[in-house]
mmCIF file of the N, C-alpha and C atoms, coordinates in Angstrom:
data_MODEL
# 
_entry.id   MODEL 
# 
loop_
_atom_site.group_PDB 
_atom_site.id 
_atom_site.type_symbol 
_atom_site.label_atom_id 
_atom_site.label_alt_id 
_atom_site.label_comp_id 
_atom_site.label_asym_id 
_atom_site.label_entity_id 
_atom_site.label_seq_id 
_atom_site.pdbx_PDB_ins_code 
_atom_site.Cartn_x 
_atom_site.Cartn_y 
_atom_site.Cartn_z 
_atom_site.occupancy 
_atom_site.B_iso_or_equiv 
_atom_site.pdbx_formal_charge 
_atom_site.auth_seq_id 
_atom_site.auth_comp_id 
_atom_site.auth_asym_id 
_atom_site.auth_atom_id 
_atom_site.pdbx_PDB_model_num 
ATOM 1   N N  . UNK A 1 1  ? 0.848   -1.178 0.000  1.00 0.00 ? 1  UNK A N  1 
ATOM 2   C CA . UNK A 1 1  ? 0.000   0.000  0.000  1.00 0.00 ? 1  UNK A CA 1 
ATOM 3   C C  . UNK A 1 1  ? 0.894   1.241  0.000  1.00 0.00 ? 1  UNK A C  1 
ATOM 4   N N  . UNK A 1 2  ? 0.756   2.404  -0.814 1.00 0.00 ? 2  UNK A N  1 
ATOM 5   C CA . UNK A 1 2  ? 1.501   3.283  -0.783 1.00 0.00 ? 2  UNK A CA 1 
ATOM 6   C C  . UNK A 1 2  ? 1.246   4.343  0.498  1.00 0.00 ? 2  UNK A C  1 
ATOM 7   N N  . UNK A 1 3  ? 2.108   4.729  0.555  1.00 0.00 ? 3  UNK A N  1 
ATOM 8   C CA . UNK A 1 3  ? 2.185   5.669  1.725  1.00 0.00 ? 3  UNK A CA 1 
ATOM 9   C C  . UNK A 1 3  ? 1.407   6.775  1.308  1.00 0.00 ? 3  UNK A C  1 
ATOM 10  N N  . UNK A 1 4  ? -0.004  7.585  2.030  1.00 0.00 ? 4  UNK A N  1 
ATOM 11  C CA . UNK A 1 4  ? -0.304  8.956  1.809  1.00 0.00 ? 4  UNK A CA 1 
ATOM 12  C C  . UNK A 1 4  ? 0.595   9.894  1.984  1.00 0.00 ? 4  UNK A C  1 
ATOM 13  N N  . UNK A 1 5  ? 0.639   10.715 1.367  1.00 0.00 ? 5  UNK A N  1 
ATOM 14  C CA . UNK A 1 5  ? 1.558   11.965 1.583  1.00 0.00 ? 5  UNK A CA 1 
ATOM 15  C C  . UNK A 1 5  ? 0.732   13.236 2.415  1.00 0.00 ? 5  UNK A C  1 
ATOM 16  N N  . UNK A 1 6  ? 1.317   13.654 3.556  1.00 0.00 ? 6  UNK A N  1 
ATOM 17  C CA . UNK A 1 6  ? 0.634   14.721 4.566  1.00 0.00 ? 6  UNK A CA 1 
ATOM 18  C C  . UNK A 1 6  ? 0.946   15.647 4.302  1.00 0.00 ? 6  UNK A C  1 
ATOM 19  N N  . UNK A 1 7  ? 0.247   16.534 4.190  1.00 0.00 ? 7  UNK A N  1 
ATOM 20  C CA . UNK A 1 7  ? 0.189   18.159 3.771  1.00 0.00 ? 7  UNK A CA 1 
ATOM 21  C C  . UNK A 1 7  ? -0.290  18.853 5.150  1.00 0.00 ? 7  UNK A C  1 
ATOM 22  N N  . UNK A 1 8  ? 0.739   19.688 5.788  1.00 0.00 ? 8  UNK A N  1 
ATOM 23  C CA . UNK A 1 8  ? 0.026   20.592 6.772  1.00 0.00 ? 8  UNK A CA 1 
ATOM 24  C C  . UNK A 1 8  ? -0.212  21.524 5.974  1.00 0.00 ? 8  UNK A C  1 
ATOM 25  N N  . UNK A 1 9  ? -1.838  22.664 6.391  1.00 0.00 ? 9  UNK A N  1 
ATOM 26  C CA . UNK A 1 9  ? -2.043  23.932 5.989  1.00 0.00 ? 9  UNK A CA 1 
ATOM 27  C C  . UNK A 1 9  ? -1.689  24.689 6.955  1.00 0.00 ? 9  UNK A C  1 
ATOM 28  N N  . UNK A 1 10 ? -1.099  25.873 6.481  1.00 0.00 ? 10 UNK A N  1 
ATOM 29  C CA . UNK A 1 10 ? -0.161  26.590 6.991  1.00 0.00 ? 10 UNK A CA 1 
ATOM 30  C C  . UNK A 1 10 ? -0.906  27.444 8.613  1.00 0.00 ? 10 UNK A C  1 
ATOM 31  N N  . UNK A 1 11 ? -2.593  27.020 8.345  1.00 0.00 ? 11 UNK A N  1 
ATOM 32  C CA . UNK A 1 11 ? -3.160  27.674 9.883  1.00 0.00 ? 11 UNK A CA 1 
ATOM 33  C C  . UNK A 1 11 ? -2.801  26.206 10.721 1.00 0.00 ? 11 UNK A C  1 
ATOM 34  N N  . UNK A 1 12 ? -2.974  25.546 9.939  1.00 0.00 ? 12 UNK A N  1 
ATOM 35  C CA . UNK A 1 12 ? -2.642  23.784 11.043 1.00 0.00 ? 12 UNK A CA 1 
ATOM 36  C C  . UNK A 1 12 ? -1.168  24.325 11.761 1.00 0.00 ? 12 UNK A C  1 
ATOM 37  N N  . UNK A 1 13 ? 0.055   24.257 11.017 1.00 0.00 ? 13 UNK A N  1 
ATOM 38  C CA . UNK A 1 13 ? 1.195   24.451 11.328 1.00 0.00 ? 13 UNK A CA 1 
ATOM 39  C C  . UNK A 1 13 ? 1.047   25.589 12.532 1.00 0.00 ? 13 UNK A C  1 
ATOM 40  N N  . UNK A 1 14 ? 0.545   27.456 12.220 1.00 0.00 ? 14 UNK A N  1 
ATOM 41  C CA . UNK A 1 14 ? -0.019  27.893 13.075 1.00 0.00 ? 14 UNK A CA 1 
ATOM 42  C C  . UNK A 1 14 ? -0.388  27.263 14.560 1.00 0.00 ? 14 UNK A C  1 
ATOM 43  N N  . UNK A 1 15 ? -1.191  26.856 14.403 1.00 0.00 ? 15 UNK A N  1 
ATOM 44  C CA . UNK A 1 15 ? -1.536  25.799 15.497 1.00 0.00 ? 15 UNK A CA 1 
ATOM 45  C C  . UNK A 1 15 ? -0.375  24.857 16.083 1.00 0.00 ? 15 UNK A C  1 
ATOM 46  N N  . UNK A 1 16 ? -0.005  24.112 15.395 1.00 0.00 ? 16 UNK A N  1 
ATOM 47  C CA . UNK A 1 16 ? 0.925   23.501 16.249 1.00 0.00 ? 16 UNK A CA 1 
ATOM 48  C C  . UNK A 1 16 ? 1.513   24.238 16.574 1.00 0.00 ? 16 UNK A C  1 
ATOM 49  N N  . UNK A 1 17 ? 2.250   25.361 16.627 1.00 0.00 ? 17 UNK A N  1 
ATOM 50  C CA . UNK A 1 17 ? 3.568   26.172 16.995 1.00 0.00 ? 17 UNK A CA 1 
ATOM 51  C C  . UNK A 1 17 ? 2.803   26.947 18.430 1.00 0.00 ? 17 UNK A C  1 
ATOM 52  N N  . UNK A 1 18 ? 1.361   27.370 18.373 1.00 0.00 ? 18 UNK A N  1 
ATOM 53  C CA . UNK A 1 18 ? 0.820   27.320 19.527 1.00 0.00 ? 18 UNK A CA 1 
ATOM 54  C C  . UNK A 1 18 ? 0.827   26.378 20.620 1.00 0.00 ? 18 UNK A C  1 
ATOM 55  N N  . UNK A 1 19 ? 0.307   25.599 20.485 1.00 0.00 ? 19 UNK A N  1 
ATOM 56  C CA . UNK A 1 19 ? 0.535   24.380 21.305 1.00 0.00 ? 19 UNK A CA 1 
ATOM 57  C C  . UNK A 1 19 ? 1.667   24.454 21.830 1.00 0.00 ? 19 UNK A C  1 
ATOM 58  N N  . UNK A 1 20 ? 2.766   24.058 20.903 1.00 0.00 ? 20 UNK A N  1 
ATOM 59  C CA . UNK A 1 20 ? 4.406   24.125 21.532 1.00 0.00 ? 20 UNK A CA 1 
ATOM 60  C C  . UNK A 1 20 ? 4.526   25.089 22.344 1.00 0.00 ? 20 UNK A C  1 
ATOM 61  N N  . UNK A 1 21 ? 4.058   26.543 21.933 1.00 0.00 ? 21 UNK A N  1 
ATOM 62  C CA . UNK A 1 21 ? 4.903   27.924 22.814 1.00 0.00 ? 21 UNK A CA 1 
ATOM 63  C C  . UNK A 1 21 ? 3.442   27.594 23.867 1.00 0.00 ? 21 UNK A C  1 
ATOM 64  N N  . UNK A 1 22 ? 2.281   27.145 24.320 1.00 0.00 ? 22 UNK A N  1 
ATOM 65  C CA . UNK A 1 22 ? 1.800   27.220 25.433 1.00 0.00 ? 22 UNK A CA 1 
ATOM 66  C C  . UNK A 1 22 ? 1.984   26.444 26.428 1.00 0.00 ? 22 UNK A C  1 
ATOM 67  N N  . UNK A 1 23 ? 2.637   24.987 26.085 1.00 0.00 ? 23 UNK A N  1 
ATOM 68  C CA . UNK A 1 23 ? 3.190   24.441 26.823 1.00 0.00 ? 23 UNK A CA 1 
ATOM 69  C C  . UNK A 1 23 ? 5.011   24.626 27.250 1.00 0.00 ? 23 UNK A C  1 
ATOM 70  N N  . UNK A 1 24 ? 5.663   25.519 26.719 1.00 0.00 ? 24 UNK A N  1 
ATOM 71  C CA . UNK A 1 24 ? 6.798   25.468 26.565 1.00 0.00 ? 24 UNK A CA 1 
ATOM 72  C C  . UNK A 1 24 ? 6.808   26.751 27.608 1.00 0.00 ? 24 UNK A C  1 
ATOM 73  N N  . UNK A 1 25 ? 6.394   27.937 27.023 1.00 0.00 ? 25 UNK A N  1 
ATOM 74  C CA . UNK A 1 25 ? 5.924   29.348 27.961 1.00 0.00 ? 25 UNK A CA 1 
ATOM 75  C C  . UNK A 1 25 ? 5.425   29.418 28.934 1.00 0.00 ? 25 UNK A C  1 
ATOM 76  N N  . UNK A 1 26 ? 4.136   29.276 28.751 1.00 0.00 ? 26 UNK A N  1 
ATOM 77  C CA . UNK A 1 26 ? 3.046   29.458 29.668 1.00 0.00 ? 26 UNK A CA 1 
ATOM 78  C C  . UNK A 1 26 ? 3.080   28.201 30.832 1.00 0.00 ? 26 UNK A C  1 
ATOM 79  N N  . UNK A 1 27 ? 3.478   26.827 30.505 1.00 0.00 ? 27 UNK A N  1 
ATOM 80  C CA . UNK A 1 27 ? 3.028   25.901 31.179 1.00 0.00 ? 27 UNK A CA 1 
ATOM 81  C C  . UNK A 1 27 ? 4.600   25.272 31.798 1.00 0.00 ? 27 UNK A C  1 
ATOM 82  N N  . UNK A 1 28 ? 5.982   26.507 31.035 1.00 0.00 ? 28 UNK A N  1 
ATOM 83  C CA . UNK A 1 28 ? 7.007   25.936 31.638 1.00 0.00 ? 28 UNK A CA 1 
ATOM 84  C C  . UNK A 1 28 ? 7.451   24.552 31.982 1.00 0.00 ? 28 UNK A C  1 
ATOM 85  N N  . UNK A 1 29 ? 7.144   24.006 30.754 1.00 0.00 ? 29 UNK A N  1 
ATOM 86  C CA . UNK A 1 29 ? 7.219   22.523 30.269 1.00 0.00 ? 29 UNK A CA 1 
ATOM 87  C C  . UNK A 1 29 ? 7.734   22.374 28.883 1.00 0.00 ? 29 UNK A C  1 
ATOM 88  N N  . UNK A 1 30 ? 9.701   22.595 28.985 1.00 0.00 ? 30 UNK A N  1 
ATOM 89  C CA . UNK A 1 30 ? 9.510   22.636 27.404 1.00 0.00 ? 30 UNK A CA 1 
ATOM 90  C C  . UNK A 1 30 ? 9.756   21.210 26.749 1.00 0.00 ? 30 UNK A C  1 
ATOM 91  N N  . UNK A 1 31 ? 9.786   19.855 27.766 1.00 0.00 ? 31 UNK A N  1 
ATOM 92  C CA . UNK A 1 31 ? 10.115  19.069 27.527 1.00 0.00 ? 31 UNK A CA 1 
ATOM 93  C C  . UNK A 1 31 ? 8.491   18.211 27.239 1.00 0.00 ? 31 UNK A C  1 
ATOM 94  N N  . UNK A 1 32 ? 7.677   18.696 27.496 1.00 0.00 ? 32 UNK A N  1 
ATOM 95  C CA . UNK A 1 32 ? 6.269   18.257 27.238 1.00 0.00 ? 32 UNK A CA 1 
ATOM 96  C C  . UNK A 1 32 ? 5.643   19.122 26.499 1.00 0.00 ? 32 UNK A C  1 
ATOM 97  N N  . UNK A 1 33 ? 6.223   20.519 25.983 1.00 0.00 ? 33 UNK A N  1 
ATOM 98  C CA . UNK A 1 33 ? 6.140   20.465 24.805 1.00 0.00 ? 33 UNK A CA 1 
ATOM 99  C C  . UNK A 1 33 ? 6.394   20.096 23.467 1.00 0.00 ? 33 UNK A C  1 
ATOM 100 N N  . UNK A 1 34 ? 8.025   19.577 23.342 1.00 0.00 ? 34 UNK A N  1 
ATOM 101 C CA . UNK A 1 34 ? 8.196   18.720 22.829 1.00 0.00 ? 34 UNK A CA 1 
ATOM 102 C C  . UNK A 1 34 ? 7.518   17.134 22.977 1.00 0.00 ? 34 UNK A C  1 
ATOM 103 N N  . UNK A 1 35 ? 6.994   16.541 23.984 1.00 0.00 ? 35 UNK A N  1 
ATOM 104 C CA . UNK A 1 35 ? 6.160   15.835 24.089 1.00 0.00 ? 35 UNK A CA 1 
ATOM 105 C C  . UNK A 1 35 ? 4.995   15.541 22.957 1.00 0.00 ? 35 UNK A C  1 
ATOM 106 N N  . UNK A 1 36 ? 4.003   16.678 23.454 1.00 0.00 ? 36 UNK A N  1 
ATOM 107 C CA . UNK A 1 36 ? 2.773   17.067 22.650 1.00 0.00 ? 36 UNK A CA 1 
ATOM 108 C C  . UNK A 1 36 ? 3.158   17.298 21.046 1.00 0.00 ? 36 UNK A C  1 
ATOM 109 N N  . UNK A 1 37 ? 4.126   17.837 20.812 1.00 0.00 ? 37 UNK A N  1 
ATOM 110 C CA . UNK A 1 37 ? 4.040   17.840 19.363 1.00 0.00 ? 37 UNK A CA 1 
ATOM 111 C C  . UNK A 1 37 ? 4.631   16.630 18.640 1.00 0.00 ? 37 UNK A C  1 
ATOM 112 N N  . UNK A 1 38 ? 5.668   15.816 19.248 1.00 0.00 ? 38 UNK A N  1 
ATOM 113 C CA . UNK A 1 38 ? 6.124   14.728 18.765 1.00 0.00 ? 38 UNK A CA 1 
ATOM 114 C C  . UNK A 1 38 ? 4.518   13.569 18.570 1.00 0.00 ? 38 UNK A C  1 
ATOM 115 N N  . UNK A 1 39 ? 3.462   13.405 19.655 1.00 0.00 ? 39 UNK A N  1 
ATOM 116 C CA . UNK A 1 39 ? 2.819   12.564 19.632 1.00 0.00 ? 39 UNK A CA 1 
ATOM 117 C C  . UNK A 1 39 ? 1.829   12.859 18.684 1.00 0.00 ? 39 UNK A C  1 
ATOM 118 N N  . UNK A 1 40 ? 1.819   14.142 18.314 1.00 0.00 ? 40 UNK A N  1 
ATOM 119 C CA . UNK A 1 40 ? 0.658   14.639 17.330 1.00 0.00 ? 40 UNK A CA 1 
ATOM 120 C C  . UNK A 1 40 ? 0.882   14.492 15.599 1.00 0.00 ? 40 UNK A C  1 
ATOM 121 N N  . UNK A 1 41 ? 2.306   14.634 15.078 1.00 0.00 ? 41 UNK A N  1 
ATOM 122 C CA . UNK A 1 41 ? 2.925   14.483 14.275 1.00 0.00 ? 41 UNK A CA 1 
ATOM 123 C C  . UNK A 1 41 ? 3.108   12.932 13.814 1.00 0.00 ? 41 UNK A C  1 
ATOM 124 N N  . UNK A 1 42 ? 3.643   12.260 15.073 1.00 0.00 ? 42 UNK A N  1 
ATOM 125 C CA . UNK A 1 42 ? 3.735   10.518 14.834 1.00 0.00 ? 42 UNK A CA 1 
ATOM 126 C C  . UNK A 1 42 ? 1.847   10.307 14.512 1.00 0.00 ? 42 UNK A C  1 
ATOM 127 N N  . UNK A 1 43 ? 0.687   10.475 15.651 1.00 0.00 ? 43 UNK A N  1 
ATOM 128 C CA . UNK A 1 43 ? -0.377  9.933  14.944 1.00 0.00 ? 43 UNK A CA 1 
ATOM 129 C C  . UNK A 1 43 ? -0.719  10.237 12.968 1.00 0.00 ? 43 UNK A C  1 
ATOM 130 N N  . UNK A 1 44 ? -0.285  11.857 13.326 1.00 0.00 ? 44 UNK A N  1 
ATOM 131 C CA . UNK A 1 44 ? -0.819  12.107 11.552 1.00 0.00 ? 44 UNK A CA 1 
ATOM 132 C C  . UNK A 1 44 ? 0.043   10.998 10.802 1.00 0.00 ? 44 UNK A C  1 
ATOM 133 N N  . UNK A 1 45 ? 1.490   10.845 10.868 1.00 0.00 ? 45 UNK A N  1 
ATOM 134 C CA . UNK A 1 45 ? 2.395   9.740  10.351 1.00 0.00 ? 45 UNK A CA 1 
ATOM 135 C C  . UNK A 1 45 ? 1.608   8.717  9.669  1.00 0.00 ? 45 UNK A C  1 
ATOM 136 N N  . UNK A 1 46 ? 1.134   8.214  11.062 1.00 0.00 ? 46 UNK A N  1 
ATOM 137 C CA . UNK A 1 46 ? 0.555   6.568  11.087 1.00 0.00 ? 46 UNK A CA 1 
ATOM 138 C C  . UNK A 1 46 ? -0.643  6.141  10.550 1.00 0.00 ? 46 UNK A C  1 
ATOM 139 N N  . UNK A 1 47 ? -1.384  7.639  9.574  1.00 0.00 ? 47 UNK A N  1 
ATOM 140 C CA . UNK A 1 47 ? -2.126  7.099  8.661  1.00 0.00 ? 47 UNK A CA 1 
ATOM 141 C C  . UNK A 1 47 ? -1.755  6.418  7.651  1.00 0.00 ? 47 UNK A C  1 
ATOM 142 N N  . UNK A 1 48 ? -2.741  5.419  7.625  1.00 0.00 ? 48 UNK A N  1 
ATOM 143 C CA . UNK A 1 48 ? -2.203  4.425  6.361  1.00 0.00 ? 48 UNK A CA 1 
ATOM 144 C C  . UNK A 1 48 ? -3.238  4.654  4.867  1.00 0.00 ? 48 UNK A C  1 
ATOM 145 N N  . UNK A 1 49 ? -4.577  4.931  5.537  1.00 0.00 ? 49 UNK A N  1 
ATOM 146 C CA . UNK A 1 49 ? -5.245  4.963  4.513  1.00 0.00 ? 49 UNK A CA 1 
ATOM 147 C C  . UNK A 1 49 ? -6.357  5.935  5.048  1.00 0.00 ? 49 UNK A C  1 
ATOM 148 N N  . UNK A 1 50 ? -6.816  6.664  4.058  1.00 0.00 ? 50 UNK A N  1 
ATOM 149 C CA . UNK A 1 50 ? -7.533  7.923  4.463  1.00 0.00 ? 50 UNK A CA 1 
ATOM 150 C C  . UNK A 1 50 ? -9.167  7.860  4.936  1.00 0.00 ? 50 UNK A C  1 
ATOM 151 N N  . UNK A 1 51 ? -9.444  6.529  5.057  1.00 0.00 ? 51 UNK A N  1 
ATOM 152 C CA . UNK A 1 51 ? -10.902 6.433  6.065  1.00 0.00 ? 51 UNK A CA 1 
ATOM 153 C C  . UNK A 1 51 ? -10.226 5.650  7.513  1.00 0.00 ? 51 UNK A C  1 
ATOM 154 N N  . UNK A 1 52 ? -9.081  5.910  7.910  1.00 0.00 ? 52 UNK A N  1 
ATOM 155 C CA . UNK A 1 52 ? -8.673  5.071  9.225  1.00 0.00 ? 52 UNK A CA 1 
ATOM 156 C C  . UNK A 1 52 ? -9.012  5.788  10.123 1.00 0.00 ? 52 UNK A C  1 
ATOM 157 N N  . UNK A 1 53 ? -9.071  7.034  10.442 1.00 0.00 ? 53 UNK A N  1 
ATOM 158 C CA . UNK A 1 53 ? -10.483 7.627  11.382 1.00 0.00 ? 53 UNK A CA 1 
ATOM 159 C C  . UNK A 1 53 ? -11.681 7.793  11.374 1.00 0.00 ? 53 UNK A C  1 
ATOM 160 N N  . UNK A 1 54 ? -11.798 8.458  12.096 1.00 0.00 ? 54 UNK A N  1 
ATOM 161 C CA . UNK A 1 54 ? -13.494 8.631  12.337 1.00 0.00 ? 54 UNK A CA 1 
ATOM 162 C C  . UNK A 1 54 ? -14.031 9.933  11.434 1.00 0.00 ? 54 UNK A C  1 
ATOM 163 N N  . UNK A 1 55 ? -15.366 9.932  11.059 1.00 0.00 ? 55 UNK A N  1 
ATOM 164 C CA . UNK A 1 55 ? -16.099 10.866 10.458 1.00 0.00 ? 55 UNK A CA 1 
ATOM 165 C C  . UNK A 1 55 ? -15.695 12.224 11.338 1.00 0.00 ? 55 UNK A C  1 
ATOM 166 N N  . UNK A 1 56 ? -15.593 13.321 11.171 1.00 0.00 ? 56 UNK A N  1 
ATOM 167 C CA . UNK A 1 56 ? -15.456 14.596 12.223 1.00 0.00 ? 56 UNK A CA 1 
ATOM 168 C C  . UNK A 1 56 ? -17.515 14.769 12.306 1.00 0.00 ? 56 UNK A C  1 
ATOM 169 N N  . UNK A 1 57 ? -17.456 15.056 13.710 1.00 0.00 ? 57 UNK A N  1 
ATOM 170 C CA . UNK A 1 57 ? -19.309 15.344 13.980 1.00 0.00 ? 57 UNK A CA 1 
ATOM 171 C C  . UNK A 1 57 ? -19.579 16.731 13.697 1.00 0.00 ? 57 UNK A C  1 
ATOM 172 N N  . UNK A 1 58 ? -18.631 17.681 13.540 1.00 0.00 ? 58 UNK A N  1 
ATOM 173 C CA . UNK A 1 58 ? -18.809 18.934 13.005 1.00 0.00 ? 58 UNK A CA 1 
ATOM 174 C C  . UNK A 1 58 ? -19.238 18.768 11.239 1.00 0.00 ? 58 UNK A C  1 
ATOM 175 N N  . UNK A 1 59 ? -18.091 18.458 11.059 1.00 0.00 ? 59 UNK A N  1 
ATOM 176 C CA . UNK A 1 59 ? -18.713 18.741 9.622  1.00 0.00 ? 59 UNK A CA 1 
ATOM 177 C C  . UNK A 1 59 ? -18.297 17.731 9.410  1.00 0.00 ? 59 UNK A C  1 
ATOM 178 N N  . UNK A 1 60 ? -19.241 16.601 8.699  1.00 0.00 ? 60 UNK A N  1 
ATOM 179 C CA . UNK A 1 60 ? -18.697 15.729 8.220  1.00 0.00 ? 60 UNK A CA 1 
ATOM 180 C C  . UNK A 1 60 ? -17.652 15.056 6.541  1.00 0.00 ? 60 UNK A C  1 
ATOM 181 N N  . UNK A 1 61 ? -18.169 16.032 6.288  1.00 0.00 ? 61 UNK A N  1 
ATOM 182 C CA . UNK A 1 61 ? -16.699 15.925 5.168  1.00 0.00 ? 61 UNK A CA 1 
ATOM 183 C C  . UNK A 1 61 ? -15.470 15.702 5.474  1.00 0.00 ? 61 UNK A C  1 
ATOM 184 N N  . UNK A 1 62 ? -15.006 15.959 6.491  1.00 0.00 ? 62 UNK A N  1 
ATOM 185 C CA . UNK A 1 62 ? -13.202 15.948 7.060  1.00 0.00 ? 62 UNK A CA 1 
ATOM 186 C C  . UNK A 1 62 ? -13.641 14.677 8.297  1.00 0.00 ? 62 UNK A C  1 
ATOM 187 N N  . UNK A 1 63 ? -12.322 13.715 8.094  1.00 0.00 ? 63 UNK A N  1 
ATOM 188 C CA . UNK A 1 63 ? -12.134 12.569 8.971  1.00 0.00 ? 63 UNK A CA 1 
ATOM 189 C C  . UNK A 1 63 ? -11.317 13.245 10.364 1.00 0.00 ? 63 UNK A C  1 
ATOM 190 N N  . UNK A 1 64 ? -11.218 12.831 11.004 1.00 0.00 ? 64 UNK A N  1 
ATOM 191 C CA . UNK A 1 64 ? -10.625 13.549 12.379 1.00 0.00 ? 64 UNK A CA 1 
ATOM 192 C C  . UNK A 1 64 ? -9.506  12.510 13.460 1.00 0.00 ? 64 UNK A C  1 
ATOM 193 N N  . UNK A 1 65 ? -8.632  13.032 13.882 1.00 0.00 ? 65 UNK A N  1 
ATOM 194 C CA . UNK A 1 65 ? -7.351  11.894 14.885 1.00 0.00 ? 65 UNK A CA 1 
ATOM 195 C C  . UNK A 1 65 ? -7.760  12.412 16.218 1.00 0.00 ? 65 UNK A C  1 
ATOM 196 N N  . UNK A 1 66 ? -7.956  12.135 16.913 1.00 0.00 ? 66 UNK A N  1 
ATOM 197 C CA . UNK A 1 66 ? -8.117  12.634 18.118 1.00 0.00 ? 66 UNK A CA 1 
ATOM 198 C C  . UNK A 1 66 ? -6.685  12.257 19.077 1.00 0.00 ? 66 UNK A C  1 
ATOM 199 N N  . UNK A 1 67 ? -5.795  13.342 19.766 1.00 0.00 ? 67 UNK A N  1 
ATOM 200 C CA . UNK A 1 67 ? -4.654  12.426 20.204 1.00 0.00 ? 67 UNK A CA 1 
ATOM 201 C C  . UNK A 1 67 ? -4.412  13.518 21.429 1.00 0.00 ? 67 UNK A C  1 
ATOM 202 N N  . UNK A 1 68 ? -3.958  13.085 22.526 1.00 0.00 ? 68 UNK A N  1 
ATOM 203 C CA . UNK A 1 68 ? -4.350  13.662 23.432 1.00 0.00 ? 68 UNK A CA 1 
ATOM 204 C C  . UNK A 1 68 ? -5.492  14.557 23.692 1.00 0.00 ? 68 UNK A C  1 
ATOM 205 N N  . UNK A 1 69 ? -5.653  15.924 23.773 1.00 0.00 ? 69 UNK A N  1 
ATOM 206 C CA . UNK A 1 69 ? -7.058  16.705 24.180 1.00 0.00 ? 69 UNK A CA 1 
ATOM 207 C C  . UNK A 1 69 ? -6.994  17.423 22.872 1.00 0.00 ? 69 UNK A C  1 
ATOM 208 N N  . UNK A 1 70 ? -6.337  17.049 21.606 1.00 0.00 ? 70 UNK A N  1 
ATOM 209 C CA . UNK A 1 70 ? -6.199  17.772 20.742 1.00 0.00 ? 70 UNK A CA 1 
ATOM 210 C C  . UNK A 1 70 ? -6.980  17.168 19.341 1.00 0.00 ? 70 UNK A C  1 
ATOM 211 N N  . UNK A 1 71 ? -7.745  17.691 18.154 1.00 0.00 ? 71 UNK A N  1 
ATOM 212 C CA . UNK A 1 71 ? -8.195  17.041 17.041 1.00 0.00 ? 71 UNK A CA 1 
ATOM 213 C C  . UNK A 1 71 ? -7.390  17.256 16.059 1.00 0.00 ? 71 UNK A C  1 
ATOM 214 N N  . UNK A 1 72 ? -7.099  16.751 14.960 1.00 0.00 ? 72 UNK A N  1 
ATOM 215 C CA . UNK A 1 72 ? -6.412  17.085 13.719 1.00 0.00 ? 72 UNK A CA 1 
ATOM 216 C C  . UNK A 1 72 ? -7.669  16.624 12.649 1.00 0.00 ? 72 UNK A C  1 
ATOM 217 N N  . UNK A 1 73 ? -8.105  17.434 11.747 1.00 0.00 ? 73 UNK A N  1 
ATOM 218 C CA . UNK A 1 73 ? -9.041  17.210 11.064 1.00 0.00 ? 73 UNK A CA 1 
ATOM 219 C C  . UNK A 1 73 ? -8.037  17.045 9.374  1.00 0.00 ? 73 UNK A C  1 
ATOM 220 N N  . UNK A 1 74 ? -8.452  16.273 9.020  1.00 0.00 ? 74 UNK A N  1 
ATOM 221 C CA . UNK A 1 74 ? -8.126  16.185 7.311  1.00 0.00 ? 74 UNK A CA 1 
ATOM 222 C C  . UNK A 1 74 ? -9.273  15.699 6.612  1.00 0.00 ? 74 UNK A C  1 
ATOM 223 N N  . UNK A 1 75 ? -8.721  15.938 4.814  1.00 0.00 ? 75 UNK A N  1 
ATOM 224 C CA . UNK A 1 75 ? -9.378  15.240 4.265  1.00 0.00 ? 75 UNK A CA 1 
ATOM 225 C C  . UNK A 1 75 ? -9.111  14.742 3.731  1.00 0.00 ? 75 UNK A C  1 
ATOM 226 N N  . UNK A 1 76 ? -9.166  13.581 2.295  1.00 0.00 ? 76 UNK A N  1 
ATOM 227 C CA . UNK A 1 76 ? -8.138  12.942 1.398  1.00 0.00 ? 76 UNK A CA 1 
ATOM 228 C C  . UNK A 1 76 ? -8.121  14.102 0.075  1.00 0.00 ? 76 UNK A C  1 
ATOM 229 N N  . UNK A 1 77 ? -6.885  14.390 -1.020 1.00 0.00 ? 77 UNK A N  1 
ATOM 230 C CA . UNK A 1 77 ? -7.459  14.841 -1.861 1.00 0.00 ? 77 UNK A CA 1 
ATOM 231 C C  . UNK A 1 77 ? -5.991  14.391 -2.648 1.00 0.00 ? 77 UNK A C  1 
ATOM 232 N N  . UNK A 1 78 ? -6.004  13.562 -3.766 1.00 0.00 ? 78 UNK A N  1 
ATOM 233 C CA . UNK A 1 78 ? -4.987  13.509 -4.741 1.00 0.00 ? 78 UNK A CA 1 
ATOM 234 C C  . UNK A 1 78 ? -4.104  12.306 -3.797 1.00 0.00 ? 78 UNK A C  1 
ATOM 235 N N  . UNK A 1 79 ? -4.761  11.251 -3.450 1.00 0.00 ? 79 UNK A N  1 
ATOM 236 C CA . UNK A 1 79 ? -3.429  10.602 -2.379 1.00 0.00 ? 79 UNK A CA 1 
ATOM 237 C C  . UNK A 1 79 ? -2.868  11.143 -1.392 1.00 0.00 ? 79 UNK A C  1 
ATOM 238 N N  . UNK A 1 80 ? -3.361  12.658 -0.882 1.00 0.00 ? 80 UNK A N  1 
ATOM 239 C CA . UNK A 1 80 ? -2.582  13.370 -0.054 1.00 0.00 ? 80 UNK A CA 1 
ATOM 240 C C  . UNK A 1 80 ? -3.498  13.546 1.033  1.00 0.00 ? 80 UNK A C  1 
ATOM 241 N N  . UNK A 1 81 ? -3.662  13.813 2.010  1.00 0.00 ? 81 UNK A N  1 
ATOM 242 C CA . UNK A 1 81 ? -4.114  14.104 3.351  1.00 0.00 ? 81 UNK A CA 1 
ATOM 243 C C  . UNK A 1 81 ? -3.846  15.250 4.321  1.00 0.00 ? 81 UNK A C  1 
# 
């Protein structure tokens, strides 16, 4: 099976870099910020195929990872995710 190829959009990326500086800053944890973003990055990784999550209940067009208290929403488009 070929590997999907992951595309962050550049408000996603946004986002992660939040995450990092609120746990790194604010929560004076820069080693669990590195934490949180390593585990969020490995789940998107470990898609194999683009219905391996769940429907998102917001809108259902985009599939959703849920990984710690955090969602990552995608969708498939061109083999890419």
């Amino acid at each position: 099976m070929a590997m999907l190829r992951i595309i962050w959009s550049s408000t996603a990326k946004l986002k992660l870099q939040k995450i990092h500086d609120y746990f790194k800053f604010e929560k004076k944890k820069p080693q669990g910020a590195k934490a949180v973003i390593r585990d969020i990055l490995k789940a998107s990784r470990e898609t194999t195929f683009p219905e391996q999550y769940q429907i998102d209940e917001i809108n259902p067009k985009y599939r959703r990872i849920i990984i710690r208290h955090y969602k990552i929403i995608y969708e498939e488009e061109d083999a890419s995710i």
